[in-house]
C-alpha positions as CSV (number, residue, x, y, z in Angstrom):
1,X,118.2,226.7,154.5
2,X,114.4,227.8,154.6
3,X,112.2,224.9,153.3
4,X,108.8,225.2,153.2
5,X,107.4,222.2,155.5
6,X,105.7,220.6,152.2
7,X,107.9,221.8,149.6
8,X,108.7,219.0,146.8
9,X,111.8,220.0,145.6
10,X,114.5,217.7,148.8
11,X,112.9,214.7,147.5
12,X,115.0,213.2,145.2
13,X,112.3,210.5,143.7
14,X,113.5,206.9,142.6
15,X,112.4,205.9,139.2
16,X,110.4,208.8,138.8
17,X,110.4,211.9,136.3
18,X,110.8,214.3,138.9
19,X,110.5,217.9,137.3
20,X,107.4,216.3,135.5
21,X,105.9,214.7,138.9
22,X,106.2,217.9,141.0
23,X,104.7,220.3,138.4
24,X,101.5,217.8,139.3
25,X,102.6,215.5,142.4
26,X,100.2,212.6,142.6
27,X,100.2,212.3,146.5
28,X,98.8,209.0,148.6
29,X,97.9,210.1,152.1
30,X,95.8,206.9,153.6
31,X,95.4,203.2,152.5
32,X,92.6,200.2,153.6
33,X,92.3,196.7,152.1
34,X,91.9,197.5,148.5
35,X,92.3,201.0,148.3
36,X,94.3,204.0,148.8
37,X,93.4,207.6,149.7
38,X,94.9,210.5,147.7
39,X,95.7,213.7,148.7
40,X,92.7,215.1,146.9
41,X,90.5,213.1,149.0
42,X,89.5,210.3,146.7
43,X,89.9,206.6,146.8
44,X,92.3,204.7,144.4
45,X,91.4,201.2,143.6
46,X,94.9,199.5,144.1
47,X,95.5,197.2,141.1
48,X,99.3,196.5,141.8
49,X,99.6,195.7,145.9
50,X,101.8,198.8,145.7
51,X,104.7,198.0,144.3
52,X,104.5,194.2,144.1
53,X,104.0,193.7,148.0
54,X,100.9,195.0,149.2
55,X,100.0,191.1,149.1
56,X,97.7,190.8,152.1
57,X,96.1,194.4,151.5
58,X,96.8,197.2,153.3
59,X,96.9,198.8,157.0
60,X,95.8,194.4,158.0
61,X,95.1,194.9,161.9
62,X,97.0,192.0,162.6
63,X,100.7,192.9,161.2
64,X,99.7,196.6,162.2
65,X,99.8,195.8,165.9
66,X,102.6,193.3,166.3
67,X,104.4,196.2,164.3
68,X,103.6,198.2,167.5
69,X,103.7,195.8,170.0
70,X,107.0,194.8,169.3
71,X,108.4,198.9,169.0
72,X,106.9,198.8,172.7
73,X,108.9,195.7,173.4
74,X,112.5,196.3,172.1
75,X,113.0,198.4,169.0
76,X,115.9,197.1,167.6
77,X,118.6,194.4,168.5
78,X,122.4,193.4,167.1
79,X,122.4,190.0,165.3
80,X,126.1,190.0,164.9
81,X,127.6,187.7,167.6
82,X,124.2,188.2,169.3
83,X,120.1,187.2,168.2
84,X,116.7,187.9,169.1
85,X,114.0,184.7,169.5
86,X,112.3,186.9,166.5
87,X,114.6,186.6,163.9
88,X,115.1,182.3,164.5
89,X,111.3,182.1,164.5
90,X,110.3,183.8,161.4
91,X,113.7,181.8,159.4
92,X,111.9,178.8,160.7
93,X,108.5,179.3,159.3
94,X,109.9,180.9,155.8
95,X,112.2,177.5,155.7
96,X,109.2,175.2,156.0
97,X,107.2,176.9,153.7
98,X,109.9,176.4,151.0
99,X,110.6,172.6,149.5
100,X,112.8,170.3,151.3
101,X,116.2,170.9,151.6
102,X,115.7,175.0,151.2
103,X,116.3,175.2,154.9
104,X,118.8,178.2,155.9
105,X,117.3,181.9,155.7
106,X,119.9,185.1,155.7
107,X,117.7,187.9,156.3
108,X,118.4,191.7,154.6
109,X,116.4,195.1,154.1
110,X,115.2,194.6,150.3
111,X,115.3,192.9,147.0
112,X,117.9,194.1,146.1
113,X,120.1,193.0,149.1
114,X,118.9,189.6,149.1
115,X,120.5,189.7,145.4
116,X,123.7,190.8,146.4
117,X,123.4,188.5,149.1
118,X,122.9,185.6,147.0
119,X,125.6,186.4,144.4
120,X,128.1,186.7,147.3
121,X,127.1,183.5,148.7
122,X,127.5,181.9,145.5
123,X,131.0,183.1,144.9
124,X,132.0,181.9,148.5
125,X,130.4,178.8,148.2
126,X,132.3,177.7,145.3
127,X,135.6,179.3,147.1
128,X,134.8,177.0,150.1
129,X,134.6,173.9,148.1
130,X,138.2,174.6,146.7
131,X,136.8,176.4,143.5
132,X,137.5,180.0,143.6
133,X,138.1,180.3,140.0
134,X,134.0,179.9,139.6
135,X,133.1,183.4,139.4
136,X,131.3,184.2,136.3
137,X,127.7,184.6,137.2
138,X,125.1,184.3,134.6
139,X,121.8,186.6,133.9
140,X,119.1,187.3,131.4
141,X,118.6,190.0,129.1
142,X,115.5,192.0,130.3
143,X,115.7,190.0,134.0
144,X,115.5,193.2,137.1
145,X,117.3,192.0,140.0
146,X,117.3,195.2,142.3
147,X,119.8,198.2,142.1
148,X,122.6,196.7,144.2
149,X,125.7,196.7,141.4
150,X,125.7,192.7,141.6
151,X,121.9,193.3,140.7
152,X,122.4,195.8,138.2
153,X,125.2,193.5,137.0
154,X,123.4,190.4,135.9
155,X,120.2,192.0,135.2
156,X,119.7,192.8,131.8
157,X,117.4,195.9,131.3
158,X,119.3,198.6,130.0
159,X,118.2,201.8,131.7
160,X,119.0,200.0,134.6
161,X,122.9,199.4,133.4
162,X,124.3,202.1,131.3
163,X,124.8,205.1,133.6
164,X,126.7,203.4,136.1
165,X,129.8,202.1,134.5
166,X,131.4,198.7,133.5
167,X,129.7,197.3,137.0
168,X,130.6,193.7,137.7
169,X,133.2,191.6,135.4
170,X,132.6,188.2,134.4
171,X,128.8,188.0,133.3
172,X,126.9,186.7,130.8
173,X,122.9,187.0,129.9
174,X,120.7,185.0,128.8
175,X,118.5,185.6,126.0
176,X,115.2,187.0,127.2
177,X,112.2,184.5,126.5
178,X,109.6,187.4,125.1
179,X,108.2,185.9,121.8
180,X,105.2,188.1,120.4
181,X,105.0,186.8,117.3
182,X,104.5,182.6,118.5
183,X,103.2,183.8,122.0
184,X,101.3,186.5,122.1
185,X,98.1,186.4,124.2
186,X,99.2,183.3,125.5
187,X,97.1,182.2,128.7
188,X,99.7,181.1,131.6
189,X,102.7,179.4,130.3
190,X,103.3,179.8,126.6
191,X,104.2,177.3,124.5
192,X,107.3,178.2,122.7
193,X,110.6,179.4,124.0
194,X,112.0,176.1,126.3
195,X,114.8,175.8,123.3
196,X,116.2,179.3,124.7
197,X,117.4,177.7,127.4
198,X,119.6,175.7,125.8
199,X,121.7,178.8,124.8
200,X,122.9,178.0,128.3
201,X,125.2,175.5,126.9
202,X,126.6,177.8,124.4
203,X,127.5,180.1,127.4
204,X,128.6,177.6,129.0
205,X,131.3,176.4,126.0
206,X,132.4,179.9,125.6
207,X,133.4,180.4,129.1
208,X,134.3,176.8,130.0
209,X,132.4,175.5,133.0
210,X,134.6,175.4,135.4
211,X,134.7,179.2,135.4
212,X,130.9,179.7,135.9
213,X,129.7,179.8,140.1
214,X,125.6,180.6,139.3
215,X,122.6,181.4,137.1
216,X,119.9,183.7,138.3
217,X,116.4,184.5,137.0
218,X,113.3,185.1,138.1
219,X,110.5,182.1,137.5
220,X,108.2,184.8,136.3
221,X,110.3,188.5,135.1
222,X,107.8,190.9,136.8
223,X,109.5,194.3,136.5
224,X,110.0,194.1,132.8
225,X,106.7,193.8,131.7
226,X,105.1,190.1,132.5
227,X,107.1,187.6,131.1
228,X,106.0,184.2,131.7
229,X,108.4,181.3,131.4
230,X,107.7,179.0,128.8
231,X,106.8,175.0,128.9
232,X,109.9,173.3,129.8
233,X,112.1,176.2,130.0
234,X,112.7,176.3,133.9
235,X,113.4,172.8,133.5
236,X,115.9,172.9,131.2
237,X,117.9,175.6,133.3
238,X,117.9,173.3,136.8
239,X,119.6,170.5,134.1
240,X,121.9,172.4,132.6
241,X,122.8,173.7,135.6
242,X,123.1,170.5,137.5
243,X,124.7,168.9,134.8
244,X,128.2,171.5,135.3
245,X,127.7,172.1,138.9
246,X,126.3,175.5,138.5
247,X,124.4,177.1,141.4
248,X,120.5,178.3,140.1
249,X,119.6,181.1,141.7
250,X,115.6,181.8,141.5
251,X,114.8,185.6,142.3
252,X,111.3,185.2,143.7
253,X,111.1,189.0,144.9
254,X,107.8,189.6,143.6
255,X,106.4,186.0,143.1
256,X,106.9,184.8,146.2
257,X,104.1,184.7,149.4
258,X,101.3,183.9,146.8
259,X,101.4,186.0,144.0
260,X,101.0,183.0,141.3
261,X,98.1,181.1,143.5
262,X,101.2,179.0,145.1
263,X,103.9,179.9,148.2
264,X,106.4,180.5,145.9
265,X,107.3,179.6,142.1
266,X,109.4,176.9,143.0
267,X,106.4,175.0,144.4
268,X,104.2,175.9,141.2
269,X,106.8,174.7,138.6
270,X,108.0,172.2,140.9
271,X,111.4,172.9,140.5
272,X,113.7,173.5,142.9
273,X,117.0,176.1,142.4
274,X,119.9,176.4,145.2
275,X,119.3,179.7,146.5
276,X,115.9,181.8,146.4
277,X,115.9,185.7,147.1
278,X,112.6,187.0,148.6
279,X,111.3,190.2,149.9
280,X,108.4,192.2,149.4
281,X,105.3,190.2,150.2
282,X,107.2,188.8,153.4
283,X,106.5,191.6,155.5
284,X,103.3,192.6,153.2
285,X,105.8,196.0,153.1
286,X,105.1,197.4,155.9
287,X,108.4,197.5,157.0
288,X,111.6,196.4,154.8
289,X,112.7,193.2,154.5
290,X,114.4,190.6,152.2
291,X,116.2,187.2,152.6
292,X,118.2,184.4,150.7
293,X,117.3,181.3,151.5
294,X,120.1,178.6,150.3
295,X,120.0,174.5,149.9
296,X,121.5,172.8,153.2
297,X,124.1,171.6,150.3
298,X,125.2,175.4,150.1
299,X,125.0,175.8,154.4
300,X,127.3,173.1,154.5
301,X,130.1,174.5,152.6
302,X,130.6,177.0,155.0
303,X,130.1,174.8,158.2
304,X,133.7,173.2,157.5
305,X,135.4,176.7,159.0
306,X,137.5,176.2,162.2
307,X,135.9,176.6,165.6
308,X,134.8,179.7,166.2
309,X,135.5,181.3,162.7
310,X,133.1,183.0,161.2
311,X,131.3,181.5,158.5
312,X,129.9,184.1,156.0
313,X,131.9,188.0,156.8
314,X,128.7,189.9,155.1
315,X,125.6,191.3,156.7
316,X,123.4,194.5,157.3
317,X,123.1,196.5,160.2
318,X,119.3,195.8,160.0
319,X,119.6,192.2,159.2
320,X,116.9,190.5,160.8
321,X,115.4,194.2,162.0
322,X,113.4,193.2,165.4
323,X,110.6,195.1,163.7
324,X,111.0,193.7,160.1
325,X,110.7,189.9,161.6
326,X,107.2,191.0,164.0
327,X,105.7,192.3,160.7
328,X,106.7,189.2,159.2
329,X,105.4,186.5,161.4
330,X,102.0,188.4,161.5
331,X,101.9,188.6,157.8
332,X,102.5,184.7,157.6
333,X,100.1,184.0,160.0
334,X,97.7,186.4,157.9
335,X,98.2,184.9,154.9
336,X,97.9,181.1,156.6
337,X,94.5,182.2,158.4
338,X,92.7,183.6,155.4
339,X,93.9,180.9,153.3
340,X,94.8,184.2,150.7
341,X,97.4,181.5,148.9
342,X,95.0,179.6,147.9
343,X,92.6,182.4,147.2
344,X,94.5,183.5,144.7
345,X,94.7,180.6,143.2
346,X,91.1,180.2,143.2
347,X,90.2,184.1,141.9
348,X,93.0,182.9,139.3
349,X,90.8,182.2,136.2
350,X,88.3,184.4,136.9
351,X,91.4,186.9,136.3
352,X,92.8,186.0,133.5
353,X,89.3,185.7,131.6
354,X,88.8,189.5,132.9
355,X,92.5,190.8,131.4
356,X,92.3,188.7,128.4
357,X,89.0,190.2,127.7
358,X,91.3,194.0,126.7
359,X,92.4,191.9,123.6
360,X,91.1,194.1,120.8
361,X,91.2,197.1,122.4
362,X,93.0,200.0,121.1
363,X,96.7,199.9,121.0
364,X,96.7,196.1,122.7
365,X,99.0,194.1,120.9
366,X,99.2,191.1,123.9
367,X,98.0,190.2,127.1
368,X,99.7,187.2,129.0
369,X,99.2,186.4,132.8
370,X,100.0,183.8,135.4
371,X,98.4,183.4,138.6
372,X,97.4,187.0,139.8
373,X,99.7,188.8,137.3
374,X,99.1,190.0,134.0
375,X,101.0,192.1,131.6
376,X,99.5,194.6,129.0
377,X,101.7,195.3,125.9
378,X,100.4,198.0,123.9
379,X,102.0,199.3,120.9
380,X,104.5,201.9,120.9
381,X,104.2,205.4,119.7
382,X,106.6,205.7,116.9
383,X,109.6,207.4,118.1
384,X,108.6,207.9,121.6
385,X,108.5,204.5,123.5
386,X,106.7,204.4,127.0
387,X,104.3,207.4,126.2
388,X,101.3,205.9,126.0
389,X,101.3,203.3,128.7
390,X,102.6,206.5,131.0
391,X,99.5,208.4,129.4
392,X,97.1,205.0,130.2
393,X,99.0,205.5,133.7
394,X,98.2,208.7,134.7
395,X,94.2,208.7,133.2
396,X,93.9,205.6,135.1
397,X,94.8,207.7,138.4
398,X,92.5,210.5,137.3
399,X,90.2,207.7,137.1
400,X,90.7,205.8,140.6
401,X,92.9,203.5,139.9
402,X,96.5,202.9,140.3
403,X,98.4,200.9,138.0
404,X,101.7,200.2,137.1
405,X,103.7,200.6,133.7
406,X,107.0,200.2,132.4
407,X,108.1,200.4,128.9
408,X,104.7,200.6,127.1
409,X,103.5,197.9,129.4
410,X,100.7,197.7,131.6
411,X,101.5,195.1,134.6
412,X,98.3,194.3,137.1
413,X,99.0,192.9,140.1
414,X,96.1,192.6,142.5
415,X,96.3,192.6,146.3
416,X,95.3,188.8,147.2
417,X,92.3,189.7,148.8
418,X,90.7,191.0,145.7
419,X,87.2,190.6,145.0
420,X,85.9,189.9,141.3
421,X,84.3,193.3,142.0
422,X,87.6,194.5,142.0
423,X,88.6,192.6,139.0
424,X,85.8,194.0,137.0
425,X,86.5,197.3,138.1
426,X,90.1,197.5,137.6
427,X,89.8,195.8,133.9
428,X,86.7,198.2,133.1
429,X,88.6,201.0,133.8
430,X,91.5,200.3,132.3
431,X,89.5,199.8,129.0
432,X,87.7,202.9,129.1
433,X,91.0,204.7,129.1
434,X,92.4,202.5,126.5
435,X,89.5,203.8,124.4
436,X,90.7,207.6,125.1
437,X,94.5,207.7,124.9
438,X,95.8,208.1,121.1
């Protein structure tokens, strides 16, 4: 086969339009701190720390060299039936940055993994204890748990789910907590919505307890637009759970490692689920990595195996990737030394003022935020949903700065090192284009 060296067409893009992205590629060739470099030679403000995990901004000197150091070192080692000092360390420092009793770290490539990972634990946890007939496991409509088919399974947005079969049996969703008409423009956590917990009982009746192994949800839903948990709501799920001896599940994928101006959601809520799934901002993406951390209650389940048996028969090739766990520790030790945690915390309101400020522009029907996240919801073209926030996309990019949409949502997510420069930059130029696209 002759291939041109930069020919598009191999590429076979995830969640992209492809025949519409190659007829004008938008191309990224260099990134610094805030910003990225296109192809074109101009520099993109980066209002969305990539994808979600660009916390610590980019090319950081720190994780960059321990990357390299440790390729010098050893480049990769087996962590079945054998370990590396790495892979201990960094499970040590995630476990004591989580709440007591979140103490034992499985380490995967992604998200999505550390999903799968967690649904599989949960299943074998309740087998272990002499329950193997609690395997329902338990959603939320509109909830994005990666593209593993356990993720695709109890996630609930429907792009996501329909091309790919019947997927998993034996799950149930939650109703989504979205509320525009007693919520919208709600700053932080909106008021209304805790009662839609409670249709956890109802599931719970229809299937019979007994039956049911977890719940998963993420504290904040980033991937579908913004959705901030209501008052109470997150509450009401760790009762109800507790109450039937269900195993919550929180997927802190893309709030986790400071995203909401705290470690992790758990400690801003100050609630504290069984198992957590975390990825992303853990390595600040430079090189994949996810991991499920579980409740020692959950460890010990498994540590009742006879001698010598194996405890847990799943894994990854690249669990606990030499490289992964180098750009991990850096990025901890990143995030510790700049105090970028509490940062964000601090650049918090000066945020939210900045996005709720696109109220009354053209097309924005609400703005909600939490932390250093905010969603955008404009109003849908008739007939053609997603048009206009891909249009708002694409003029933004024109404009210098990247963004990130789905549905006709706008969702900002600033690198934790952001300046209010930035802020007023990234808000000011999303508004201009607001003002342009019909």
């Amino acid at each position: 086969m002759d291939v041109a060296v930069n020919s598009l067409a191999e590429f076979w893009m995830p969640f992209t339009a492809n025949r519409q992205f190659k007829q004008s590629p938008r191309l990224l060739v260099a990134a610094k701190d805030m910003h990225y470099t296109s192809h074109d030679g101009r520099r993109i403000l980066d209002s969305t720390s990539g994808l979600w995990c660009v916390n610590a901004g980019h090319c950081r000197p720190k994780i960059s060299e321990a990357i390299a150091r440790q390729a010098a070192t050893m480049d990769y080692a087996p962590v079945f039936q054998m370990g590396h000092p790495q892979a201990f360390e960094l499970a040590s420092r995630v476990a004591a940055m989580l709440p007591d009793g979140l103490e034992h770290v499985f380490f995967s490539n992604s998200g999505s993994e550390s999903v799968d990972t967690a649904l599989k634990i949960a299943l074998a946890y309740h087998r272990a204890r002499g329950e193997g007939q609690r395997t329902r496991l338990i959603g939320r409509e509109r909830g994005y748990h990666g593209v593993g088919f356990g993720g695709i399974s109890v996630g609930g947005i429907g792009n996501n789910r329909k091309h790919f079969g019947t997927m998993l049996g034996g799950v149930d969703h939650l109703p989504h907590t979205h509320d525009l008409a007693r919520n919208a423009f709600s700053r932080g956590q909106p008021q209304y919505g805790a009662e839609l917990a409670d249709t956890l009982e109802r599931i719970v009746a229809l299937h019979d307890p007994s039956t049911i192994a977890a719940v998963i949800v993420e504290p904040l839903a980033g991937s579908t637009g913004v959705l901030v948990p209501p008052v109470g709501y997150l509450q009401r799920l760790r009762d109800i759970c507790t109450k039937y001896g269900i195993l919550l599940i929180f997927d802190e994928v893309i709030s986790g490692f400071g995203r909401l101006g705290s470690p992790f959601a758990t400690d801003l809520f100050g609630i504290t689920p069984d198992i957590i799934t975390l990825a992303k901002g853990i390595t600040n993406a430079t090189v994949p990595m996810g991991a499920t951390v579980v409740s020692n209650t959950v460890h010990e389940a498994f540590m009742n195996a006879p001698d010598g048996a194996i405890e847990l028969f799943h894994g990854y090739t690249y669990s606990g990737h030499v490289l992964a766990c180098a750009a991990a520790l850096a990025t901890l030790d990143t995030y510790a030394e700049e105090g970028l945690f509490a940062r964000a915390a601090d650049l918090a309101p000066y945020f939210e003022d900045a996005v709720h400020s696109l109220k009354g522009h053209p097309h924005v029907i609400d703005v909600r935020n939490l932390g250093l996240v905010a969603g955008v919801e404009l109003a849908a073209r008739p007939g053609a949903v997603g048009t206009r926030a891909y249009d708002v996309f694409v003029a933004c990019y024109n404009a210098g700065l990247l963004t990130r949409v789905t549905g006709d949502i706008i969702a900002i997510s600033p690198p934790l090192i952001a300046e209010r420069g930035h802020i007023d930059e990234m808000v000011g130029i999303i508004g201009d284009v607001l003002k342009t696209v019909a």
